[in-house]
PLY file of the C-alpha trace (Angstrom):
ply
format ascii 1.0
element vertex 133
property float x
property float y
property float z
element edge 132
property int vertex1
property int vertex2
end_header
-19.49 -41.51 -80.98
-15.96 -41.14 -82.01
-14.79 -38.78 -85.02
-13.72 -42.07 -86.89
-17.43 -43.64 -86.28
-19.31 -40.29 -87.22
-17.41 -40.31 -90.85
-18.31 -43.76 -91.54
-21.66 -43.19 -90.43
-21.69 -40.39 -93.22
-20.02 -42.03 -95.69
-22.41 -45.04 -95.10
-25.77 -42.68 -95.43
-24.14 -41.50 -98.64
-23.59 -44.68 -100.39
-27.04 -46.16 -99.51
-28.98 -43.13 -100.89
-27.14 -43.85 -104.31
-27.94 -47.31 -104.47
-30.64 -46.68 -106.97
-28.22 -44.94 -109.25
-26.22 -48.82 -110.02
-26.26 -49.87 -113.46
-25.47 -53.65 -112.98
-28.24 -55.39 -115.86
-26.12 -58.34 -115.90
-24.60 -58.82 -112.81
-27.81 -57.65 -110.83
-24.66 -57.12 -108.17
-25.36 -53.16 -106.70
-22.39 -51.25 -105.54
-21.96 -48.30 -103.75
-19.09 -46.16 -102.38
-18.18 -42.82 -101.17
-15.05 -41.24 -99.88
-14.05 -38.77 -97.70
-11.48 -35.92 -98.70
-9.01 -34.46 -96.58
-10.85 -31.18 -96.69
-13.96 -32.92 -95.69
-15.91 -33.21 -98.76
-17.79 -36.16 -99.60
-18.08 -37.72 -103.00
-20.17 -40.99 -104.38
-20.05 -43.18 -106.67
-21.84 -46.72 -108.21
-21.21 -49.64 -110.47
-21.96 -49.27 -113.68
-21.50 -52.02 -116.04
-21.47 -52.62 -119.69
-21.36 -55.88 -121.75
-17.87 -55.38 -122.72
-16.89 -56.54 -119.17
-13.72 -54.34 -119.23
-15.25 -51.39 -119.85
-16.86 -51.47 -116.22
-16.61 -49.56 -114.08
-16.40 -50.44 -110.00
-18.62 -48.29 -107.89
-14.97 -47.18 -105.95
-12.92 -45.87 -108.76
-16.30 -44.24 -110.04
-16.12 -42.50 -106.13
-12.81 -41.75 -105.97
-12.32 -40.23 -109.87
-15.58 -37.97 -108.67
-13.65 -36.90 -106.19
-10.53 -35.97 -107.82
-12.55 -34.65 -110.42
-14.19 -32.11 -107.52
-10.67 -30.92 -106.70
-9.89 -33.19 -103.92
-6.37 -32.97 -102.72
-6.35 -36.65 -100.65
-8.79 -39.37 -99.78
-8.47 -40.33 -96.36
-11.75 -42.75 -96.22
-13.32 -45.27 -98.72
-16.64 -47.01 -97.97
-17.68 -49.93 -100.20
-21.28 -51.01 -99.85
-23.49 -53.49 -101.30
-26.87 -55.07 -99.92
-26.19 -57.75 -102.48
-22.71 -59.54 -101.05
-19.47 -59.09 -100.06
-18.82 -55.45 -100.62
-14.71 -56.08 -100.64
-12.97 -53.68 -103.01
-10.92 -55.33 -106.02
-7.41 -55.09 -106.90
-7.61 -52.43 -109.25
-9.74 -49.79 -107.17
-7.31 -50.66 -104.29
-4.46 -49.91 -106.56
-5.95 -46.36 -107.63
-6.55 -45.77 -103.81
-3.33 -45.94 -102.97
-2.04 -43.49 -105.46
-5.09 -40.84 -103.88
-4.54 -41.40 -100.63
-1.88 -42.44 -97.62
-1.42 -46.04 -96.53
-3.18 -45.88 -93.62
-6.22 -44.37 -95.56
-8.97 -46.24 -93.58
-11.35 -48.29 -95.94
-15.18 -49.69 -94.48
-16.59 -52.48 -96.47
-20.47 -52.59 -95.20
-22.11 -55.44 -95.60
-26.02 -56.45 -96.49
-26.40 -56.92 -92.88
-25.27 -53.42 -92.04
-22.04 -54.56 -90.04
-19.03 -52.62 -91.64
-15.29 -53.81 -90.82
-12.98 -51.59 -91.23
-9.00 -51.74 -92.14
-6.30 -49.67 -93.48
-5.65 -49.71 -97.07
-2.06 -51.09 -96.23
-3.59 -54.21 -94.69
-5.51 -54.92 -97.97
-2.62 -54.01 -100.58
0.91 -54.18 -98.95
2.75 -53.69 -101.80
1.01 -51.30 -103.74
2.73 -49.38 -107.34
3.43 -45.59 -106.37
5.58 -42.89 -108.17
9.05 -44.29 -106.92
7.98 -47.68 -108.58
0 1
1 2
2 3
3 4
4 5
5 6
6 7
7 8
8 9
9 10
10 11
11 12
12 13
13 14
14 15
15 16
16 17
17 18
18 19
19 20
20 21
21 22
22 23
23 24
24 25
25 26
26 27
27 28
28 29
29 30
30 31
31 32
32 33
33 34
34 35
35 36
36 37
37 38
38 39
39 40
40 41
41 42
42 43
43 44
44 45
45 46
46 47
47 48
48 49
49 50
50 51
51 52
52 53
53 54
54 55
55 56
56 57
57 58
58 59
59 60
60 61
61 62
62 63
63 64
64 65
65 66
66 67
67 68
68 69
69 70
70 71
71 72
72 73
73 74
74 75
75 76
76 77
77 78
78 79
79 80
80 81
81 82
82 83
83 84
84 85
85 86
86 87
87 88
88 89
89 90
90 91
91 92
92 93
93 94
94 95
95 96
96 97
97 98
98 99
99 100
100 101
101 102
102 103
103 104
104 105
105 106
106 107
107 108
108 109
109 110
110 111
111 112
112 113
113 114
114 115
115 116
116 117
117 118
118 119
119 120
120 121
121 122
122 123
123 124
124 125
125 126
126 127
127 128
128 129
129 130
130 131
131 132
C-alpha cells in the first residue's frame, strides 16, 4: 500500500465513524469529511443543517475550520464522504480549501459504494480567489 493509499484509508475510517454525528433533519443527506494536516494530524467534521438554509454548514468547511481551529499550519488531504449520494464538495468548501492548502492538495470523494476517486484541488477549482486576488 502506497503512503498516498494508507492516508486515504485513514481519512476514510475517520469520516465513517462520524457519520452518526450529521445533523441533516431536512435533507436526510449525511456528510462526512476529514482532512489531513501537514503535520499529520487528522481532523473531522459533518453536515449540520438548519432551516435557515444559509446558515448550514457543509460537513468540509466544518473539517477543515476544526482543523485550523487545532493549530493546523496546511491541509494537504480532504475526504468527502456520504453513503447517501454523490459526496462531491461544493463551490464554497472548495474555495476555503484552497486558501488552507496548496493546489495540488489531493481531495477523495468516497462514494456509498465505497469506491473513492481522487483529484487535485486544482482540477476541481482552477481559478480559485487567493491573497494576490
Amino acid at each position: 500500500m502506497s503512503g498516498e493509499d494508507a492516508v486515504r484509508d485513514r481519512l476514510l475510517e475517520t469520516a465513517r465513524g462520524l457519520l452518526d454525528r450529521c445533523r441533516c433533519p431536512y435533507s436526510r443527506f449525511r456528510v462526512t469529511a476529514a482532512v489531513m494536516c501537514s503535520d499529520g494530524s487528522v481532523h473531522g467534521g459533518v453536515n449540520v443543517e438548519n432551516a435557515s438554509y444559509g446558515l448550514t454548514m457543509c460537513a468540509e468547511r466544518s473539517a477543515m475550520f476544526s482543523a485550523v481551529s487545532a493549530g493546523c499550519g496546511s491541509i494537504t488531504d480532504l475526504l468527502v464522504y456520504s453513503p447517501d449520494g454523490d459526496p462531491t464538495p461544493c463551490g464554497a468548501c472548495l474555495q476555503v480549501a484552497a486558501e488552507l492548502g496548496p493546489p495540488s492538495m489531493r481531495v477523495h470523494m468516497a462514494d456509498p459504494d465505497g469506491r473513492v476517486e481522487t483529484v487535485t484541488l486544482s482540477s476541481l477549482l482552477p481559478r480559485s480567489f487567493g491573497l494576490d486576488s
